[in-house]
C-alpha positions in Angstrom: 118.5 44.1 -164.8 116.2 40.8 -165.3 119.1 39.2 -166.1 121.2 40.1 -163.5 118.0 39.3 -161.2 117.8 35.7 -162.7 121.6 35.6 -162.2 121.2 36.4 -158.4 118.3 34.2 -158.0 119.8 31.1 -159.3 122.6 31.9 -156.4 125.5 32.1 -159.6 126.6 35.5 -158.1 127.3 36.9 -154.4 126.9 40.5 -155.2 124.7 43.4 -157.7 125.5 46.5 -157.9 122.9 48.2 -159.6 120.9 51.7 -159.9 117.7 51.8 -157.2 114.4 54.1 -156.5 111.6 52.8 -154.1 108.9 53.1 -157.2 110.8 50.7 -158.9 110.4 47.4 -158.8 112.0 44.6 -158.3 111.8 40.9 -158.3 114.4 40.5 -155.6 112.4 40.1 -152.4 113.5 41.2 -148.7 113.0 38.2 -147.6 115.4 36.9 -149.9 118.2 39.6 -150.4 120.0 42.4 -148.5 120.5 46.2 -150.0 122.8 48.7 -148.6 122.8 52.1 -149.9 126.5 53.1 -151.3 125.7 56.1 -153.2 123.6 58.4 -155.0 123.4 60.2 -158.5 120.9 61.7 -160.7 118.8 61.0 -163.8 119.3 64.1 -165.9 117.5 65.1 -169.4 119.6 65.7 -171.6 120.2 66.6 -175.3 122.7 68.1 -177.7 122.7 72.6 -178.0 120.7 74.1 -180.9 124.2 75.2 -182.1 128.1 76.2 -180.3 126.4 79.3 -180.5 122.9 78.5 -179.0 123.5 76.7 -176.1 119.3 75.9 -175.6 118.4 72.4 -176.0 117.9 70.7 -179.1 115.5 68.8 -177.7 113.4 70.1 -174.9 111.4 69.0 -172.6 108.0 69.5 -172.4 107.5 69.1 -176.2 104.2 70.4 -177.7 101.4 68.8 -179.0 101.9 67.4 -182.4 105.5 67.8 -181.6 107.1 65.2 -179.5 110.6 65.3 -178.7 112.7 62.8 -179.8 113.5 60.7 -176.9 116.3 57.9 -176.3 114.7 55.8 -174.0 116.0 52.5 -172.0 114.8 48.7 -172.3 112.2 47.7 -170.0 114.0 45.3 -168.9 117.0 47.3 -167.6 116.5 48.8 -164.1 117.3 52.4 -165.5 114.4 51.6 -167.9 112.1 50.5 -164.5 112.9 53.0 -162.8 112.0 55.8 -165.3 108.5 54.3 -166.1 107.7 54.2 -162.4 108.8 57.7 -161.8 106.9 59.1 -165.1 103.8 57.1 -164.1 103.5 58.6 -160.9 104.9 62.3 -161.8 102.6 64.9 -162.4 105.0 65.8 -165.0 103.7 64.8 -168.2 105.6 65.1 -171.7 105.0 64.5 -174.9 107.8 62.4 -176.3 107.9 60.2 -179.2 110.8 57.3 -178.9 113.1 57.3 -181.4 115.8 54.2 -179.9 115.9 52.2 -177.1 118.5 50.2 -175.1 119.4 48.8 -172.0 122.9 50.3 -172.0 123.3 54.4 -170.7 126.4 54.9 -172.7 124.8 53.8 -175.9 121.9 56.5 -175.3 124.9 59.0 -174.2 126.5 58.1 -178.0 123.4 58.6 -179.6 122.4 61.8 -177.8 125.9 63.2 -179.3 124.8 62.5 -182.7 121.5 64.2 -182.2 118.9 61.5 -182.3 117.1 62.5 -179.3 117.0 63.7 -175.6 117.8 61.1 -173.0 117.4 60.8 -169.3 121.3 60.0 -168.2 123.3 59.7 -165.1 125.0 62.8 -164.4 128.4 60.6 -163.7 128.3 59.6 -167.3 128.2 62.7 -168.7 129.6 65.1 -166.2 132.6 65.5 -168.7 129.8 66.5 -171.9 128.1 68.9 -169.4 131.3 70.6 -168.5 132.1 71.2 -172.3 128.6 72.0 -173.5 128.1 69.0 -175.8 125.4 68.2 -173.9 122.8 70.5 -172.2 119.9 70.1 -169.9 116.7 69.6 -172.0 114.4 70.4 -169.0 114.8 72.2 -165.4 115.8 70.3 -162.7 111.4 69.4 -162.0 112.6 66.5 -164.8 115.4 65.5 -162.6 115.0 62.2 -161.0 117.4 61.6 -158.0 118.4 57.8 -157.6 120.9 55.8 -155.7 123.1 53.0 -156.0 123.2 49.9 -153.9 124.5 46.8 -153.7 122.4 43.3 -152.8 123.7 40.0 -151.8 121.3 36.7 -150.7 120.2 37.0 -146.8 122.0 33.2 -146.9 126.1 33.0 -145.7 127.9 33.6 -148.2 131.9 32.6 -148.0 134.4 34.5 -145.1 135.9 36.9 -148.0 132.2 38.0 -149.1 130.6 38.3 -145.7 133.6 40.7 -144.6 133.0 42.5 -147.8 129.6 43.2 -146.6 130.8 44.0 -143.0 133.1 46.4 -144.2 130.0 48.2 -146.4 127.5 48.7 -143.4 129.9 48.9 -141.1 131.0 52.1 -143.3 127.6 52.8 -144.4 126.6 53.5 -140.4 129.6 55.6 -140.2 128.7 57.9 -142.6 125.1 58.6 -141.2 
């Protein structure tokens, strides 16, 4: 996410689509930039089942003391990462977790979820198909859900025609659906 910040910034790109939750933050300013909301998703905990047969987590949330779960976490410098240090900061939720890998990249901590390294927090869209199947299973109840939404920013400055009736067409829908 820094990068892409830098990137809009700098004015090399019109448009971000990225992952958003008001305790994050962000370096983009409202003075600066735009956001419309486009849609919504939710960080789930998940981890591989004991076994095909025991479909309980492998690694479950809370953990106990002197037994943290193995957690997959993100980069602090990616927004998913942001966005779930804000969250755990302020939640009075606390687990005891002990990571194991880090990256900025969701489908990398969905890959080594599968090969049971550790319970990540992932966006249901990227694992609805593991969920359906049982590869993956919750690791918590849904009190260690974290609900956030997707937008899209562009600069407050004119951008060119085919942009700024990009942006018309997104609020103009946006209002619609409200």
């Amino acid at each position: 996410m820094e990068a892409c910040e830098r990137t809009m910034l700098q004015g090399h790109c019109q448009f971000l689509l990225c992952h958003y939750h008001p305790q994050a933050t962000t370096i983009l300013s409202p003075k600066q930039f735009r956001s419309v909301h486009v849609g919504d998703d939710i960080l789930l905990p998940v981890s591989v089942p004991i076994s095909a047969d025991n479909g309980a987590p492998l690694h479950a949330l809370p953990g106990k003391k002197g037994h943290p779960v193995a957690c997959l976490t993100y980069s602090a410098e990616s927004g998913m990462g942001r966005i779930l240090t804000a969250v755990r900061k302020s939640s009075p939720l606390k687990a005891d977790l002990k990571p194991v890998f880090s990256s900025h990249l969701a489908k990398l901590l969905v890959t080594m979820a599968l090969e049971q390294r550790g319970m990540a927090w992932l966006p249901k869209s990227l694992i609805e198909d593991q969920l359906q199947d049982g590869r993956l299973v919750l690791a918590g109840n849904e009190v260690w859900n974290i609900p956030i939404e997707i937008h899209i920013i562009r600069p407050v400055t004119s951008q060119t025609p085919v942009a700024e009736q990009f942006w018309t067409h997104l609020t103009n829908r946006r209002r619609l659906e409200c």
